[in-house]
PDB file of N, CA, C and O in Angstrom:
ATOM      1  N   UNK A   1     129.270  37.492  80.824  1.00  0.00           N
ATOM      2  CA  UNK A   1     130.212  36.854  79.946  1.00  0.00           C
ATOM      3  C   UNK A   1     129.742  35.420  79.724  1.00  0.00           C
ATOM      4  O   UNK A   1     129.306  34.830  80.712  1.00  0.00           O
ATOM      5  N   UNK A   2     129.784  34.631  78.266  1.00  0.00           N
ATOM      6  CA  UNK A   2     129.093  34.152  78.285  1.00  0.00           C
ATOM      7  C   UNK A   2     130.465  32.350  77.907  1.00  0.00           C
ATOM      8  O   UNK A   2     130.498  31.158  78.213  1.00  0.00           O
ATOM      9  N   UNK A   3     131.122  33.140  77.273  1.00  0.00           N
ATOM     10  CA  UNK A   3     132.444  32.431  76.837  1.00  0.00           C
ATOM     11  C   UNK A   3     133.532  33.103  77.140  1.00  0.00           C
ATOM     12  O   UNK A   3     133.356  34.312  77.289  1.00  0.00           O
ATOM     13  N   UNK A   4     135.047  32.536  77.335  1.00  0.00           N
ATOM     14  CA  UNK A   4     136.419  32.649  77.276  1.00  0.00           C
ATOM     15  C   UNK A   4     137.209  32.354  76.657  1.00  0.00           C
ATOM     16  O   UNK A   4     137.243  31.144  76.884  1.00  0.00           O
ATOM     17  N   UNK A   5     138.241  32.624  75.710  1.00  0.00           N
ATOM     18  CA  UNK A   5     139.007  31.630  75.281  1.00  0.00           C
ATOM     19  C   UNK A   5     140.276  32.274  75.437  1.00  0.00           C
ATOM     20  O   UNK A   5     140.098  33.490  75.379  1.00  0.00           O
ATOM     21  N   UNK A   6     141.424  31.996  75.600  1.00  0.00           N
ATOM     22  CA  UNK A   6     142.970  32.465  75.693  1.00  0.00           C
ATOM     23  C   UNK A   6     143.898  31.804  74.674  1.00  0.00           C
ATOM     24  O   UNK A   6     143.981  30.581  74.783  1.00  0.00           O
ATOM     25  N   UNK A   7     144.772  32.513  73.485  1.00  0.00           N
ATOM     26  CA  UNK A   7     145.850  31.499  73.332  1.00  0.00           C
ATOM     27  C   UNK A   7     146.842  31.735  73.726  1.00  0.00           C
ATOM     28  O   UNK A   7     147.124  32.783  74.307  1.00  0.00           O
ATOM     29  N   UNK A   8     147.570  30.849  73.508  1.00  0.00           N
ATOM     30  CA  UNK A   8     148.804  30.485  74.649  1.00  0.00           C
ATOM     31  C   UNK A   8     149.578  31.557  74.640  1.00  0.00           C
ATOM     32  O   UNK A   8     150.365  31.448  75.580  1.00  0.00           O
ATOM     33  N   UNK A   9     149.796  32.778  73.913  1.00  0.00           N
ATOM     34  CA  UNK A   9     150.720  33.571  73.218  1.00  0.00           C
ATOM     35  C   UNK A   9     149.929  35.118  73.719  1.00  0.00           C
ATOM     36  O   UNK A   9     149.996  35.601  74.849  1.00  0.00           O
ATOM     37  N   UNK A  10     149.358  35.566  72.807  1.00  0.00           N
ATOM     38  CA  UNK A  10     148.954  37.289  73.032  1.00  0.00           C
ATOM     39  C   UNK A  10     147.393  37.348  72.972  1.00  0.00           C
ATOM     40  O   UNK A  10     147.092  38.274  73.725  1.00  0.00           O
ATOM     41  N   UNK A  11     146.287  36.828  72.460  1.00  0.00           N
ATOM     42  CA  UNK A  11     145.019  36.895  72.223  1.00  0.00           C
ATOM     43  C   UNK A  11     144.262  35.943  73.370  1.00  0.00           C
ATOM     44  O   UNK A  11     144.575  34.858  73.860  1.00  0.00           O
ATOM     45  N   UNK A  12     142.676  37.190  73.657  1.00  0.00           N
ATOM     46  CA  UNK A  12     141.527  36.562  74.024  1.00  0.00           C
ATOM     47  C   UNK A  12     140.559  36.239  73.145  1.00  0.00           C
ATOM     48  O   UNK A  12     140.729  35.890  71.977  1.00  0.00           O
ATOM     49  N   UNK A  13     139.627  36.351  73.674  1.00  0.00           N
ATOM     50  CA  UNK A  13     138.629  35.801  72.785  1.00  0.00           C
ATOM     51  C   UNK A  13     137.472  35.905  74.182  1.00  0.00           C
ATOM     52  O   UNK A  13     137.465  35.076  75.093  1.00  0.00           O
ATOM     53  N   UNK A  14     136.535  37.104  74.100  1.00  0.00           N
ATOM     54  CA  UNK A  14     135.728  37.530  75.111  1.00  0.00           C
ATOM     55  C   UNK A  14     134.178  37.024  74.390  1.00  0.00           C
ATOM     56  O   UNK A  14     134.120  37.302  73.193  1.00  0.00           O
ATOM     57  N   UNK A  15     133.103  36.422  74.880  1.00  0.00           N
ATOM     58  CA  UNK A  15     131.848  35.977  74.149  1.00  0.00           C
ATOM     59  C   UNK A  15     130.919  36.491  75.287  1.00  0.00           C
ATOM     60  O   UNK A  15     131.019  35.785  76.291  1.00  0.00           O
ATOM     61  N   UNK A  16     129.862  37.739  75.436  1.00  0.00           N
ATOM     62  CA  UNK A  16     128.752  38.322  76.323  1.00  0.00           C
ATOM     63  C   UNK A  16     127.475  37.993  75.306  1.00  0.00           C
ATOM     64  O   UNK A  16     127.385  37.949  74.079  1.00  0.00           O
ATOM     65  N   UNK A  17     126.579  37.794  76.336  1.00  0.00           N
ATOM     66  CA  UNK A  17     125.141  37.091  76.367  1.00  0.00           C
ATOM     67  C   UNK A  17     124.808  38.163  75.966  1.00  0.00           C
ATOM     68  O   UNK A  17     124.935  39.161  76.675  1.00  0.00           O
ATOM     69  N   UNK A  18     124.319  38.209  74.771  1.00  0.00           N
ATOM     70  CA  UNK A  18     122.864  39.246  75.032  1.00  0.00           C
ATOM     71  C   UNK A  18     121.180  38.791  75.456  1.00  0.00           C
ATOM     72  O   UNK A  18     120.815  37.652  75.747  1.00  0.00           O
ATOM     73  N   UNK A  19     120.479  39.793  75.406  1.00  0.00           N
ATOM     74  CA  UNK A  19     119.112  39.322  76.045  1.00  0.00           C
ATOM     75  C   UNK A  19     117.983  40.546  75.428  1.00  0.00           C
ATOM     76  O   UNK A  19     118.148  41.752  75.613  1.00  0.00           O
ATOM     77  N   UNK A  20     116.845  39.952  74.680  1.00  0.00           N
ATOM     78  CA  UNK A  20     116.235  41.151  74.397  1.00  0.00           C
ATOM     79  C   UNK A  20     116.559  41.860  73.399  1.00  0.00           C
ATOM     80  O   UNK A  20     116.995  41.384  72.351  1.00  0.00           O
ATOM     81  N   UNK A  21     116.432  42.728  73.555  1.00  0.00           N
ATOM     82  CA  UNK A  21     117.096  43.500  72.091  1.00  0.00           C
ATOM     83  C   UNK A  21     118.401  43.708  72.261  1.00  0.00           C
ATOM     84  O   UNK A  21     118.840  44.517  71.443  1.00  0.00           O
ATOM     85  N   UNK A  22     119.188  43.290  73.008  1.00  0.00           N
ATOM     86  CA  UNK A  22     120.709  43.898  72.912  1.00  0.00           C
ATOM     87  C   UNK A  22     121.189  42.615  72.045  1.00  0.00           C
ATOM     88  O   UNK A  22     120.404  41.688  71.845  1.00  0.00           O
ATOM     89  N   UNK A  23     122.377  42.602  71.590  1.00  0.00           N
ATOM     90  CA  UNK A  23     122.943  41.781  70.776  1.00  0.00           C
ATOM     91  C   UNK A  23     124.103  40.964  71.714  1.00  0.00           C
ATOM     92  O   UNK A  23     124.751  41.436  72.648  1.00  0.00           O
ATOM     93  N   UNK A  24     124.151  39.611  71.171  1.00  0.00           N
ATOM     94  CA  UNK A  24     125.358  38.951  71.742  1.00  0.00           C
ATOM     95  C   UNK A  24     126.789  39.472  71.021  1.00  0.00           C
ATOM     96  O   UNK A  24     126.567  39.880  69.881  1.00  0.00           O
ATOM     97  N   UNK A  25     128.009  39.542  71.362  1.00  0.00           N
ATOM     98  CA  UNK A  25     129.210  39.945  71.419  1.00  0.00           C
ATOM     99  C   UNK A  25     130.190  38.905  71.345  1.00  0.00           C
ATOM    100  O   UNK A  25     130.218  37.945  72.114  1.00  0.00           O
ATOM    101  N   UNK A  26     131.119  39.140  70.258  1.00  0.00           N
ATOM    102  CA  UNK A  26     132.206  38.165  70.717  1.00  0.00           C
ATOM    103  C   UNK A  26     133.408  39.822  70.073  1.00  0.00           C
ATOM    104  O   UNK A  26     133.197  40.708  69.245  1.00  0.00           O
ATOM    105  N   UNK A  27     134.774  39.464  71.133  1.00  0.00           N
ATOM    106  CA  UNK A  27     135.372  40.603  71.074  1.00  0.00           C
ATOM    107  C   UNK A  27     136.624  39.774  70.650  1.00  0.00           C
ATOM    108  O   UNK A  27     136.708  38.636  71.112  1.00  0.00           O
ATOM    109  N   UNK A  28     137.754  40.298  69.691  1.00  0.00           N
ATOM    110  CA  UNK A  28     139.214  39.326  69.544  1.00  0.00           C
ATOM    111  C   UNK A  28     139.988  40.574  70.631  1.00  0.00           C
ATOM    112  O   UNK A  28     139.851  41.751  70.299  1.00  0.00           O
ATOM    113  N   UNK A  29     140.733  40.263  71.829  1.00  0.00           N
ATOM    114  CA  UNK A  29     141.302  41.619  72.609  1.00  0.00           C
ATOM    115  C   UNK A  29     143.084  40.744  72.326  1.00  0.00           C
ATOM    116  O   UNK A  29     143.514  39.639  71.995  1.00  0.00           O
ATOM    117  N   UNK A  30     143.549  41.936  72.668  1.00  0.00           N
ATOM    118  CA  UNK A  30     145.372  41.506  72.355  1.00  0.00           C
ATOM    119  C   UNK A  30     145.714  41.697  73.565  1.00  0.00           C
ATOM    120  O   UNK A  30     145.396  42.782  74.053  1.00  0.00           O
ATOM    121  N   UNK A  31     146.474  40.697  74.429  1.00  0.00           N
ATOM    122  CA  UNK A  31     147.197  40.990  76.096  1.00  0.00           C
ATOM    123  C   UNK A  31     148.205  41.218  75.939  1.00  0.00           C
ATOM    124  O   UNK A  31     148.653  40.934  74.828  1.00  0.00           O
ATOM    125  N   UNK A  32     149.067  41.811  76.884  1.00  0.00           N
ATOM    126  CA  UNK A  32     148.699  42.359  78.069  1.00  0.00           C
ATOM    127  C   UNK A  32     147.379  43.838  77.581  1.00  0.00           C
ATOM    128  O   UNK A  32     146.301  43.957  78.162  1.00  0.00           O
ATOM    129  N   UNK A  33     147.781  44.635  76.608  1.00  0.00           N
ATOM    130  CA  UNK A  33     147.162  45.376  76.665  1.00  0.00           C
ATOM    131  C   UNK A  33     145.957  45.724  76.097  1.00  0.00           C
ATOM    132  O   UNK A  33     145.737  46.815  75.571  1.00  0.00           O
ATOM    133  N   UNK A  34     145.086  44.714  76.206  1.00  0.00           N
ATOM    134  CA  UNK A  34     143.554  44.619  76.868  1.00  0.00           C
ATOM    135  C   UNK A  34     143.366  45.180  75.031  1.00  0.00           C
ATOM    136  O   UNK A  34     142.532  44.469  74.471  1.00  0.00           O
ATOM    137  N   UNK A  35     143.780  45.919  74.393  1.00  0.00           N
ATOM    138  CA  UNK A  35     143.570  46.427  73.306  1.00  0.00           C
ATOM    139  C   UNK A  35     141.925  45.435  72.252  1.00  0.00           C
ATOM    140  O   UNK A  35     141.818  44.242  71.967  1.00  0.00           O
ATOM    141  N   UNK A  36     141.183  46.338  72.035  1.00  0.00           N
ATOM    142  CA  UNK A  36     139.661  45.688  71.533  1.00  0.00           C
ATOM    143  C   UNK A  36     140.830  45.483  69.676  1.00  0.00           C
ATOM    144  O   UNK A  36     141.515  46.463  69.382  1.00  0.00           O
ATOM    145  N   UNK A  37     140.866  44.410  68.846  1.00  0.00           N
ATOM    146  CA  UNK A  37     141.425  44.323  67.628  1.00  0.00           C
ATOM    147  C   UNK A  37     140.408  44.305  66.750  1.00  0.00           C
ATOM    148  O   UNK A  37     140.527  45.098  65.816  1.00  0.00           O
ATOM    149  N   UNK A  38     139.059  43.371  66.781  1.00  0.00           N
ATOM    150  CA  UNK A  38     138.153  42.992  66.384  1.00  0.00           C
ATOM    151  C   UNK A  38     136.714  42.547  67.203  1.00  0.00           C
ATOM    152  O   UNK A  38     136.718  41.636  68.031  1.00  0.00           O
ATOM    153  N   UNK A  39     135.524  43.299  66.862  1.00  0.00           N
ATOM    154  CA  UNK A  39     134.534  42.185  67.699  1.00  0.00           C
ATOM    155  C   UNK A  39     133.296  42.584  66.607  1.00  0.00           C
ATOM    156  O   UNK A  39     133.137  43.555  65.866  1.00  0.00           O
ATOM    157  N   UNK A  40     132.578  41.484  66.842  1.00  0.00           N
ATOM    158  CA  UNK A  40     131.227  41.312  65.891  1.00  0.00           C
ATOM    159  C   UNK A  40     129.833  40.934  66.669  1.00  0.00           C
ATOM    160  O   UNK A  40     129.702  39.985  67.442  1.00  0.00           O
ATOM    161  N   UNK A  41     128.926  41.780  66.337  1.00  0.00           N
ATOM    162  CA  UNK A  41     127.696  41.570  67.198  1.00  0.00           C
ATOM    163  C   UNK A  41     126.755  40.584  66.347  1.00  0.00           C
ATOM    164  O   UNK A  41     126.857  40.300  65.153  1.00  0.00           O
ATOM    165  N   UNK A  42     125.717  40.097  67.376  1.00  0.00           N
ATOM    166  CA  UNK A  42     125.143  38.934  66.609  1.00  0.00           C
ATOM    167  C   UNK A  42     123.875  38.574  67.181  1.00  0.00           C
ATOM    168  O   UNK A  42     123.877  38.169  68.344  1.00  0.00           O
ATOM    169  N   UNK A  43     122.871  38.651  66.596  1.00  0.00           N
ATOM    170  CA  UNK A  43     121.687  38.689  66.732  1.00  0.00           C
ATOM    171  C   UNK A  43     120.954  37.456  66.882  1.00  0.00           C
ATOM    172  O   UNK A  43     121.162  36.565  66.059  1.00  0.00           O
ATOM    173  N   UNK A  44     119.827  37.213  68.151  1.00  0.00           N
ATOM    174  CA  UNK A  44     119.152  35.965  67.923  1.00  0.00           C
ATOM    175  C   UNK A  44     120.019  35.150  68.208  1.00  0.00           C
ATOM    176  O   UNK A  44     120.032  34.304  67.314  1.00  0.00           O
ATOM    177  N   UNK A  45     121.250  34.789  69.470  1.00  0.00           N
ATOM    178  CA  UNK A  45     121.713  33.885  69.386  1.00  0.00           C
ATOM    179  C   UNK A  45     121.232  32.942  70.771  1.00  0.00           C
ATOM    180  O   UNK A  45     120.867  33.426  71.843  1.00  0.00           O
ATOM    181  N   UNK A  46     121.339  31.384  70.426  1.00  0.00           N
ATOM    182  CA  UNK A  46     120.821  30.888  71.859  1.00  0.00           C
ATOM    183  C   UNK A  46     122.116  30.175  72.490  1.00  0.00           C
ATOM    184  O   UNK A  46     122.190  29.813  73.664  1.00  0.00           O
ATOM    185  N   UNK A  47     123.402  29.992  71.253  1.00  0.00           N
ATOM    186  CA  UNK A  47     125.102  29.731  71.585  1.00  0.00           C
ATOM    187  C   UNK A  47     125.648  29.865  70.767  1.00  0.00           C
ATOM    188  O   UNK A  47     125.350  29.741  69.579  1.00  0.00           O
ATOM    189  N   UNK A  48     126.947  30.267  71.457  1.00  0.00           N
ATOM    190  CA  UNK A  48     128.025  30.708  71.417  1.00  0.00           C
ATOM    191  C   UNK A  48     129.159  29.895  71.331  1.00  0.00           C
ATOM    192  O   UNK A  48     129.727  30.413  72.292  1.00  0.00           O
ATOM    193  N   UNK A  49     129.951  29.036  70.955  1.00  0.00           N
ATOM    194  CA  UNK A  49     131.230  28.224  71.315  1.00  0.00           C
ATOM    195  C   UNK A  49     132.220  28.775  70.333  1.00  0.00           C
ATOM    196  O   UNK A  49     131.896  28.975  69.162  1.00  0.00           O
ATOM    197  N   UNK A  50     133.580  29.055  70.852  1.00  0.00           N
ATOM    198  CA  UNK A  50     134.876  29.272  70.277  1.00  0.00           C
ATOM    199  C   UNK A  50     135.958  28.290  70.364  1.00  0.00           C
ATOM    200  O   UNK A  50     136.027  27.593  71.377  1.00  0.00           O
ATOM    201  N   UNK A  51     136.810  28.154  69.421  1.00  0.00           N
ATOM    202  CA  UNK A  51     137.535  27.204  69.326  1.00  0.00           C
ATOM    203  C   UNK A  51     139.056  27.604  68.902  1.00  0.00           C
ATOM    204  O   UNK A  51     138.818  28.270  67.895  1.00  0.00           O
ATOM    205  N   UNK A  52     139.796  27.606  68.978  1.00  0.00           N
ATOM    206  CA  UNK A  52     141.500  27.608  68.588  1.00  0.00           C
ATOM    207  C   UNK A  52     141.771  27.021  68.262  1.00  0.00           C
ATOM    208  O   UNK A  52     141.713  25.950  68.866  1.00  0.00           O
ATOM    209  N   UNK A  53     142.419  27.093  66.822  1.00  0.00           N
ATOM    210  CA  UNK A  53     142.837  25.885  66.142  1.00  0.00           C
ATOM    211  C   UNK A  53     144.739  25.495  66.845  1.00  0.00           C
ATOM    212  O   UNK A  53     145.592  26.178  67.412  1.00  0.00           O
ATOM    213  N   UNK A  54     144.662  24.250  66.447  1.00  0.00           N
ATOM    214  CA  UNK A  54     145.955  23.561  67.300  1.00  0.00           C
ATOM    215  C   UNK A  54     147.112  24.515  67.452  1.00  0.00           C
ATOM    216  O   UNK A  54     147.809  24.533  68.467  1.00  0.00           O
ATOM    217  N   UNK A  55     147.381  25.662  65.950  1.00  0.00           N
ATOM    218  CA  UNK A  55     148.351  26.035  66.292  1.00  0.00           C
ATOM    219  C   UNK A  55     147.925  27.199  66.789  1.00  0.00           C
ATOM    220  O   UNK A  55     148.889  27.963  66.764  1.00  0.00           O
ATOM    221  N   UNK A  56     147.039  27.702  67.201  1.00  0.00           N
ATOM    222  CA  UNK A  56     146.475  28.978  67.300  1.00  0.00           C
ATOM    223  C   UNK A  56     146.924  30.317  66.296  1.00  0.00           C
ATOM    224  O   UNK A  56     147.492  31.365  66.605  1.00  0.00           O
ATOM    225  N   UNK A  57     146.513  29.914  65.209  1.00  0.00           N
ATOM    226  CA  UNK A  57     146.862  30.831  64.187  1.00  0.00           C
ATOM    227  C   UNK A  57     144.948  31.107  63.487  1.00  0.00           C
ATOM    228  O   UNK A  57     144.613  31.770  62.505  1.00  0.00           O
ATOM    229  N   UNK A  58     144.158  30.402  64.343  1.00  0.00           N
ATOM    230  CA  UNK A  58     143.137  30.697  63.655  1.00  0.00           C
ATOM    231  C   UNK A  58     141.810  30.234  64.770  1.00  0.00           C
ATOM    232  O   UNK A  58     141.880  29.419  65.690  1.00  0.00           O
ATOM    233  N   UNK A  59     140.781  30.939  64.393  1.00  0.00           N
ATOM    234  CA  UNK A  59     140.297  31.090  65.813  1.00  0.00           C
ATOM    235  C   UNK A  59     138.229  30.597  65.132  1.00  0.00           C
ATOM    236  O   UNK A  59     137.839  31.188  64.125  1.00  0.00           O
ATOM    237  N   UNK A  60     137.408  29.729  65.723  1.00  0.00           N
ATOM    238  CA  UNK A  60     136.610  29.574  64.677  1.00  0.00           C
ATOM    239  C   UNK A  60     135.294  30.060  66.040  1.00  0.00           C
ATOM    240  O   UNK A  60     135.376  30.050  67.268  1.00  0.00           O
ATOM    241  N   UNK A  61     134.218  30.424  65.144  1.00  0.00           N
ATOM    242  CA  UNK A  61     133.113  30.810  66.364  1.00  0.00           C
ATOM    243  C   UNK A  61     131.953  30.247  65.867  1.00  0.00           C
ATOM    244  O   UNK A  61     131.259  30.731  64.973  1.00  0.00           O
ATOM    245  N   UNK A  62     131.753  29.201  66.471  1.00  0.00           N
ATOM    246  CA  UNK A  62     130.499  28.366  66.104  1.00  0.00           C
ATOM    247  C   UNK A  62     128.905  29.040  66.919  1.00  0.00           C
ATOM    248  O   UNK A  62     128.782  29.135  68.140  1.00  0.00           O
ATOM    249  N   UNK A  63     127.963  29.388  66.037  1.00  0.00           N
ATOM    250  CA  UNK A  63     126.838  30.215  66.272  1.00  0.00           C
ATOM    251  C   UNK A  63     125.501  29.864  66.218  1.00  0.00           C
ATOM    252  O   UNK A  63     124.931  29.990  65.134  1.00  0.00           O
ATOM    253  N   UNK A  64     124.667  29.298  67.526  1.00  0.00           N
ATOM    254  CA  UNK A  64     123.682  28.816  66.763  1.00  0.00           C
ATOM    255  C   UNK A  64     121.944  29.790  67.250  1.00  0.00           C
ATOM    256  O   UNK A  64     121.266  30.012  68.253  1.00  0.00           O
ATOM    257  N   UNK A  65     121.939  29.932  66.538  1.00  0.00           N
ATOM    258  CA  UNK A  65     120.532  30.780  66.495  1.00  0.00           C
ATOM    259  C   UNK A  65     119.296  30.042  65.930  1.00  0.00           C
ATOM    260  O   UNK A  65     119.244  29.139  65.095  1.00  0.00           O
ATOM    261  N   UNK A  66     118.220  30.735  66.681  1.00  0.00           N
ATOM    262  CA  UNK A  66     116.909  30.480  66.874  1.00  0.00           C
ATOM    263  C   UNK A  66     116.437  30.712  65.741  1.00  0.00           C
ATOM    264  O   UNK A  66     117.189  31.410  65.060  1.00  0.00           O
ATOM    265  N   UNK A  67     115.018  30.264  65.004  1.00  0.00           N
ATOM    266  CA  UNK A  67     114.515  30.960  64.433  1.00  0.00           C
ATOM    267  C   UNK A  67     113.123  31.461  64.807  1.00  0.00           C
ATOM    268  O   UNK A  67     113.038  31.177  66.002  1.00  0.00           O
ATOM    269  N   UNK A  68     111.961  32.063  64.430  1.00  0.00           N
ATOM    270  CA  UNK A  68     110.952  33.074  64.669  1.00  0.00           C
ATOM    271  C   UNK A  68     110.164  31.275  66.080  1.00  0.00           C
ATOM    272  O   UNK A  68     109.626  31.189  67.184  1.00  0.00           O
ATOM    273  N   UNK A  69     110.440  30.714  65.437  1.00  0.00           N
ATOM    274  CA  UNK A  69     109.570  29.104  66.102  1.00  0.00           C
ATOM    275  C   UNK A  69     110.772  28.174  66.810  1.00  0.00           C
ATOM    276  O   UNK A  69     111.735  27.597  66.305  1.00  0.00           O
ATOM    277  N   UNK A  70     110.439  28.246  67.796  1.00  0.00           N
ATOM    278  CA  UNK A  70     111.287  27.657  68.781  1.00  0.00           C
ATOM    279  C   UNK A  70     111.742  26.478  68.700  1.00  0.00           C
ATOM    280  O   UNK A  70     112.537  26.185  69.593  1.00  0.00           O
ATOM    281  N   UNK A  71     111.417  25.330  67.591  1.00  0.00           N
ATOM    282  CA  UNK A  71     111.334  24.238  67.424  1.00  0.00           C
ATOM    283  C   UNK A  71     112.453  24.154  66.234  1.00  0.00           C
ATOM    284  O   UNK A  71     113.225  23.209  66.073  1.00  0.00           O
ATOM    285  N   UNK A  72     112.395  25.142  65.565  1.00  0.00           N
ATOM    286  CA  UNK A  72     113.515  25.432  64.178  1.00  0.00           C
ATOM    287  C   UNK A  72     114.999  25.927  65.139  1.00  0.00           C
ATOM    288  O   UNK A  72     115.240  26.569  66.161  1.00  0.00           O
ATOM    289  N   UNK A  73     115.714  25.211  64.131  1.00  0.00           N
ATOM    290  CA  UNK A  73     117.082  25.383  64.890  1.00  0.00           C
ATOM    291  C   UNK A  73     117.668  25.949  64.019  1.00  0.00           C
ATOM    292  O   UNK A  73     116.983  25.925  62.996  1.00  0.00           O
ATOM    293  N   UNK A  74     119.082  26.723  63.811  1.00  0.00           N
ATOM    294  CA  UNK A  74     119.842  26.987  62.674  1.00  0.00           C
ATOM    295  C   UNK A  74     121.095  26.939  63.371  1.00  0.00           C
ATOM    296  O   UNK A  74     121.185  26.894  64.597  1.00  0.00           O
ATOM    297  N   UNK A  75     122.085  26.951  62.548  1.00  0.00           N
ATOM    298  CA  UNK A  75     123.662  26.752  63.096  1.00  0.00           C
ATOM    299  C   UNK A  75     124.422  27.727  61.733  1.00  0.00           C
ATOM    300  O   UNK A  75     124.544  27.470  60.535  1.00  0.00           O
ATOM    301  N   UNK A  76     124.808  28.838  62.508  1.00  0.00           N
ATOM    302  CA  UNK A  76     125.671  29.471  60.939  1.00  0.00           C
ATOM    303  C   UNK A  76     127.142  29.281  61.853  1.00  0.00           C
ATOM    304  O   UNK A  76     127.184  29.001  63.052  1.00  0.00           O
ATOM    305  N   UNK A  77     128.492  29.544  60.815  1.00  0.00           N
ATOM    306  CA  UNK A  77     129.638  29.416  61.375  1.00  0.00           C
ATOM    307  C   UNK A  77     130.181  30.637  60.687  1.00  0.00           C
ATOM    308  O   UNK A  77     129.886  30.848  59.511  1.00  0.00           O
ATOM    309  N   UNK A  78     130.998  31.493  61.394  1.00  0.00           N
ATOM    310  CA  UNK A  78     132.000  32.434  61.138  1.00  0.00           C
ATOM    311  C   UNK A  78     132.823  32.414  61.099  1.00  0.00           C
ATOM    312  O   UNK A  78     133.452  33.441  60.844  1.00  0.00           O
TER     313      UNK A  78
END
């Protein structure tokens, strides 16, 4: 696991490392009952950060990936 996030109310927000060919993960789950709502896989990533907005009505996942040259950076946002 690579990130956490909780809001104050019913939602997680689960973020797993990938490595290699597997893909990194971010999952939206609903508590108590663990229920998967949404998750999106994501390729080439070197981070991960999630954020909740103040009222938690909106949830942002900042993504930043590598490119083929280690020296090139990229930053996409979802």
């Amino acid at each position: 696991m690579r990130d956490f996030k909780r809001s104050a109310d019913k939602f997680a927000v689960v973020g797993t490392g990938g490595g290699g060919n597997q893909p990194a993960r971010v999952s939206l789950l609903q508590i108590p009952s663990r229920e998967e709502l949404r998750q999106k896989n994501l390729f080439s990533v070197s981070d991960c950060k999630m954020y909740w907005q103040s009222n938690e009505d909106y949830l942002a996942v900042k993504v930043d990936r590598l490119r083929a040259f280690p020296y090139q950076r990229m930053v996409y946002s979802y």
